[in-house]
N, CA, C and O atoms as a GROMACS GRO file, in nm:
protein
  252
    1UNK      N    1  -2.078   3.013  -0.227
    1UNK     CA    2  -1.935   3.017  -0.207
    1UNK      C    3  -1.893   3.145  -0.138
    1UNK      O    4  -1.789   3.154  -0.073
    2UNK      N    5  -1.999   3.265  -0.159
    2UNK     CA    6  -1.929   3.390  -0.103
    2UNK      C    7  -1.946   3.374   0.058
    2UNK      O    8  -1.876   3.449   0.127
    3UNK      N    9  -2.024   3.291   0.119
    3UNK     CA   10  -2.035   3.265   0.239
    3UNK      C   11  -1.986   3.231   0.294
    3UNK      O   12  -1.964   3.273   0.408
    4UNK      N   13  -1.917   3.080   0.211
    4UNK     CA   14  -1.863   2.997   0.305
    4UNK      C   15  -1.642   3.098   0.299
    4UNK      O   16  -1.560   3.082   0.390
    5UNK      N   17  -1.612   3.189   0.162
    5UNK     CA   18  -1.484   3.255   0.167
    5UNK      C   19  -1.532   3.343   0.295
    5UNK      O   20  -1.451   3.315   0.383
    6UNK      N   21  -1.628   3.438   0.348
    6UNK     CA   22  -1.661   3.478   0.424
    6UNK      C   23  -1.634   3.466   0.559
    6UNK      O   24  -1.596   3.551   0.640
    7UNK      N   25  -1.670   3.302   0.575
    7UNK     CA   26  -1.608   3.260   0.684
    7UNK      C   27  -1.515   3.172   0.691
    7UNK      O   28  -1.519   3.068   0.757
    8UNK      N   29  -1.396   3.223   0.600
    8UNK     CA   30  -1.247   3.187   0.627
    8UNK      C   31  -1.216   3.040   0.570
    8UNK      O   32  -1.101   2.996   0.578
    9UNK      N   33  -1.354   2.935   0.494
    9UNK     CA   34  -1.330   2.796   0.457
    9UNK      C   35  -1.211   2.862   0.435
    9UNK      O   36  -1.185   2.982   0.419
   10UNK      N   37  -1.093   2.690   0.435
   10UNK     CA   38  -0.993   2.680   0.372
   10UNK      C   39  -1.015   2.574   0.230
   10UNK      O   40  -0.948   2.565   0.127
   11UNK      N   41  -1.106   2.520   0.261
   11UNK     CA   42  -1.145   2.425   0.124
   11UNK      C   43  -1.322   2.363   0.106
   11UNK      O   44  -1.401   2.328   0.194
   12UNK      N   45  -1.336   2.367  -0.013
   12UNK     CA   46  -1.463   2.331  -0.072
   12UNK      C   47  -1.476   2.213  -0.120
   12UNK      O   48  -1.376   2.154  -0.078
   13UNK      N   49  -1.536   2.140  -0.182
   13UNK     CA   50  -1.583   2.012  -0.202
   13UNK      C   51  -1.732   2.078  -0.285
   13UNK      O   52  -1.820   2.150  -0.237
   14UNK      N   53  -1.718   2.025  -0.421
   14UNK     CA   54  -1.858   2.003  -0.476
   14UNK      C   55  -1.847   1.904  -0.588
   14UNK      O   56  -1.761   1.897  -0.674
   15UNK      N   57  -1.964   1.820  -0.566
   15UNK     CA   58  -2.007   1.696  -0.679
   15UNK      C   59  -2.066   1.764  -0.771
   15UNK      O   60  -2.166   1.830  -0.740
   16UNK      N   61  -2.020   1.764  -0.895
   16UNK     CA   62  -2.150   1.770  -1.009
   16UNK      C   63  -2.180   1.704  -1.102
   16UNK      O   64  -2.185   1.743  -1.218
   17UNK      N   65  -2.207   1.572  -1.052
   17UNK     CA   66  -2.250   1.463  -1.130
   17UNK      C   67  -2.399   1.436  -1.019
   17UNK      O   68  -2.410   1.478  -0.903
   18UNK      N   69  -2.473   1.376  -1.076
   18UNK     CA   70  -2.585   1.316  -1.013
   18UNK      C   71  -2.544   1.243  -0.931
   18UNK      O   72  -2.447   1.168  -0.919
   19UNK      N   73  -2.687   1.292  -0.831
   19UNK     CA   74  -2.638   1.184  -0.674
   19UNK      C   75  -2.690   1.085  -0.674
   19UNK      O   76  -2.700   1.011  -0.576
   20UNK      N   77  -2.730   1.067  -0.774
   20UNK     CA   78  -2.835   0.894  -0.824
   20UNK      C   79  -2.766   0.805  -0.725
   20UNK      O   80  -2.829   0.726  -0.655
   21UNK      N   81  -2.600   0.823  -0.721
   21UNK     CA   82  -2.540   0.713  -0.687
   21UNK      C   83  -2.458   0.738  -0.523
   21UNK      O   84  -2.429   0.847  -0.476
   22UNK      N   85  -2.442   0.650  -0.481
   22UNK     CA   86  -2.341   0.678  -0.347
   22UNK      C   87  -2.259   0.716  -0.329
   22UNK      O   88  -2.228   0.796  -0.241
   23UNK      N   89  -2.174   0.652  -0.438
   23UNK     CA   90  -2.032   0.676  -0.486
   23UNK      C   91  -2.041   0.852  -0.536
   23UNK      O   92  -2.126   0.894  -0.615
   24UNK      N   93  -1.940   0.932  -0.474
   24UNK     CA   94  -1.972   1.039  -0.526
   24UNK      C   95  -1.819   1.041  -0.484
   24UNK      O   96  -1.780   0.994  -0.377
   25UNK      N   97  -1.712   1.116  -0.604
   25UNK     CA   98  -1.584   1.120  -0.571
   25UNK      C   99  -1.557   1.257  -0.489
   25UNK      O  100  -1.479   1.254  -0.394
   26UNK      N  101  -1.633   1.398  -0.532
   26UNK     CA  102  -1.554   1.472  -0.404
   26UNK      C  103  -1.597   1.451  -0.289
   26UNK      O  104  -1.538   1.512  -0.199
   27UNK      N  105  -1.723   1.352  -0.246
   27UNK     CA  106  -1.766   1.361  -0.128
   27UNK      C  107  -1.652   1.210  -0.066
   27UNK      O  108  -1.668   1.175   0.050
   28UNK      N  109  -1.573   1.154  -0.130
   28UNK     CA  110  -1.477   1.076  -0.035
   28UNK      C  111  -1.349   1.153  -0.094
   28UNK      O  112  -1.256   1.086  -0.048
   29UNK      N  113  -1.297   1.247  -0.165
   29UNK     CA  114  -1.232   1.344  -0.127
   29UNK      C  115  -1.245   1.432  -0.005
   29UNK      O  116  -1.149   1.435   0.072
   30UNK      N  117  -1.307   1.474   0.010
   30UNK     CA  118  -1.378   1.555   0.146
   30UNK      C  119  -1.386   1.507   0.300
   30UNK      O  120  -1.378   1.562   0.410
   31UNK      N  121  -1.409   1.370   0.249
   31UNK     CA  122  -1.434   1.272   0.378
   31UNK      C  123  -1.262   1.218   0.434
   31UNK      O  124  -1.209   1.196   0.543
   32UNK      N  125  -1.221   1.213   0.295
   32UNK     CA  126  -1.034   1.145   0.352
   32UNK      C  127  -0.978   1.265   0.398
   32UNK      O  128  -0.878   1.263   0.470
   33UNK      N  129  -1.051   1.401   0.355
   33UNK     CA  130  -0.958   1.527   0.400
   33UNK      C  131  -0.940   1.607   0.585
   33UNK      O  132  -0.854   1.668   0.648
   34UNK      N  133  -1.096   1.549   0.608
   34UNK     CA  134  -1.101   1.575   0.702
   34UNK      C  135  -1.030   1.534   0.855
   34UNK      O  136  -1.018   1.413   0.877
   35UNK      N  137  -0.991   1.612   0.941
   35UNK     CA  138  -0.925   1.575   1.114
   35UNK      C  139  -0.990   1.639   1.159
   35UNK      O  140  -1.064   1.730   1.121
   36UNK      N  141  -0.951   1.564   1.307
   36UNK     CA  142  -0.968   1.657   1.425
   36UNK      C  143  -0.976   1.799   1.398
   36UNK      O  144  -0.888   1.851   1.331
   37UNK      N  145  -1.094   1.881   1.453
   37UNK     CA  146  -1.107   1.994   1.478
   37UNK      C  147  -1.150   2.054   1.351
   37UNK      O  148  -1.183   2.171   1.329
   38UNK      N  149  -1.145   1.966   1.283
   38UNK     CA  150  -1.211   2.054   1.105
   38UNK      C  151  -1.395   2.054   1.126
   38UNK      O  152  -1.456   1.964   1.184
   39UNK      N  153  -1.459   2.175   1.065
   39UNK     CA  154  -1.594   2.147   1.037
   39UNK      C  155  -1.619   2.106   0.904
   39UNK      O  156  -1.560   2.141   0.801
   40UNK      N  157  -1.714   2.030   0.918
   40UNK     CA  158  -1.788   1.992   0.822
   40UNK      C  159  -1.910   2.081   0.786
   40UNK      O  160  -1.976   2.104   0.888
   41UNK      N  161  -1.970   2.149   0.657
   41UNK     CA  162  -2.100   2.191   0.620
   41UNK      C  163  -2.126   2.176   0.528
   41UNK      O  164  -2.065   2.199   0.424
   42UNK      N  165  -2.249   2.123   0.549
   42UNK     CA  166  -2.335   2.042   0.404
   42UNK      C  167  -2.444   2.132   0.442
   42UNK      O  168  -2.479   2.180   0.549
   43UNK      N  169  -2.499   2.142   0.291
   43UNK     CA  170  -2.598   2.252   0.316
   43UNK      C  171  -2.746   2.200   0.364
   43UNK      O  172  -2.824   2.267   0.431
   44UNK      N  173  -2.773   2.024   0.302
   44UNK     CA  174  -2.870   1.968   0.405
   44UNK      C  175  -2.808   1.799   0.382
   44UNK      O  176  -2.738   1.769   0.285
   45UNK      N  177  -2.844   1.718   0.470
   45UNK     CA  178  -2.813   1.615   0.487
   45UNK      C  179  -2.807   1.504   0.350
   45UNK      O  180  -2.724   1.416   0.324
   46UNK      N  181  -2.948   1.553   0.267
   46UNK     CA  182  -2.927   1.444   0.166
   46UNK      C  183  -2.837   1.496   0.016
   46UNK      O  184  -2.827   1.451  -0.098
   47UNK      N  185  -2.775   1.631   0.102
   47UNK     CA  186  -2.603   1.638   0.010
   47UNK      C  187  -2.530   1.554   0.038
   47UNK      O  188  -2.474   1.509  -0.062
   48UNK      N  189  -2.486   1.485   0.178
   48UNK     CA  190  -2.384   1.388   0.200
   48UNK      C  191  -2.463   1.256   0.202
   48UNK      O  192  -2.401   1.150   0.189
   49UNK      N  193  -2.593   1.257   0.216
   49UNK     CA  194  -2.613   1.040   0.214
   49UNK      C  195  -2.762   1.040   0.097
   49UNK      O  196  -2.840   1.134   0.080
   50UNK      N  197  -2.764   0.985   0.070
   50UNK     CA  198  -2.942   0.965  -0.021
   50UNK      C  199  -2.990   0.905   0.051
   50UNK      O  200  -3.107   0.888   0.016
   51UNK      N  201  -2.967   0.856   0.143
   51UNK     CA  202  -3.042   0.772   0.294
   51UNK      C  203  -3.004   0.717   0.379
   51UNK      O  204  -2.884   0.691   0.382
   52UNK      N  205  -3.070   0.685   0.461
   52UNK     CA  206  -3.046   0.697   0.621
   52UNK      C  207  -2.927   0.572   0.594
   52UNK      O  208  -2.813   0.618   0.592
   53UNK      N  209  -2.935   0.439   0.576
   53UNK     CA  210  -2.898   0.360   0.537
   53UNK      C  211  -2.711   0.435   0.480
   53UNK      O  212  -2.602   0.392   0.518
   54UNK      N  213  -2.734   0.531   0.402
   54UNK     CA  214  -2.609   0.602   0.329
   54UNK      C  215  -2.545   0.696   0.416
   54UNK      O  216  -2.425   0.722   0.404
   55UNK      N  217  -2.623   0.754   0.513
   55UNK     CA  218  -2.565   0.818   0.630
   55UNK      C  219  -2.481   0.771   0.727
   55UNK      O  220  -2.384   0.827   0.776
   56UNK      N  221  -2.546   0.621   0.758
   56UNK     CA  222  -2.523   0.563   0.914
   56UNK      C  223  -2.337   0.563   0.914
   56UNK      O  224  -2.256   0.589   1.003
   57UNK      N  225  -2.320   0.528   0.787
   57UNK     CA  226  -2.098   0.491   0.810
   57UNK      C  227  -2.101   0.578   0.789
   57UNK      O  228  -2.089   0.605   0.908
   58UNK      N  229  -2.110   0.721   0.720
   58UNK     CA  230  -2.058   0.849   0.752
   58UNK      C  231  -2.066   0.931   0.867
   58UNK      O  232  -1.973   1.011   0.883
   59UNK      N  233  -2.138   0.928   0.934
   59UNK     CA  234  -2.215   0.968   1.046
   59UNK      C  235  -2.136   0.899   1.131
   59UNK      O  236  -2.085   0.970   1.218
   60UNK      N  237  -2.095   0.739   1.140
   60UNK     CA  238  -2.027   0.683   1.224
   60UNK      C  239  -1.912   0.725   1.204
   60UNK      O  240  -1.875   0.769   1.313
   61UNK      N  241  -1.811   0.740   1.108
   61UNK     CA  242  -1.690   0.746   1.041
   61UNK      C  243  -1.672   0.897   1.093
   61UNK      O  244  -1.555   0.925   1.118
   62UNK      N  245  -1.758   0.995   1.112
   62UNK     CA  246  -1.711   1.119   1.109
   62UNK      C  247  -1.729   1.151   1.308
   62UNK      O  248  -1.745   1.261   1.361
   63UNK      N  249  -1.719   1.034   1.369
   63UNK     CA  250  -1.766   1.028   1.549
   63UNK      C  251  -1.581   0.970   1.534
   63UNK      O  252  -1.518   0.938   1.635
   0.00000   0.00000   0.00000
């Protein structure tokens, strides 16, 4: 977190429930929050999908 206040985030997003599942509520908090010109950083990919399959509509959704 001291990294990301560092570089000026205006907001965070963290799950702490197991990612067993897809459904993860801050990660479609996070996802409805985002526009134009916002970055996204996940620290590696299988923070936002458990598989490729779980990626492809986010990945599409976020084009």
């Amino acid at each position: 977190m001291a990294a990301l206040n560092a570089a000026d985030c205006v907001r965070a997003f963290a799950d702490k429930k197991s990612g067993k599942t897809a459904e993860r509520e801050e990660r479609g908090k996070c996802l409805d929050y985002l526009r134009l010109g916002h970055t996204l950083v996940v620290p590696s990919l299988d923070q936002l999908g458990r598989s490729i399959q779980d990626l492809s509509p986010i990945v599409s959704g976020l084009r």
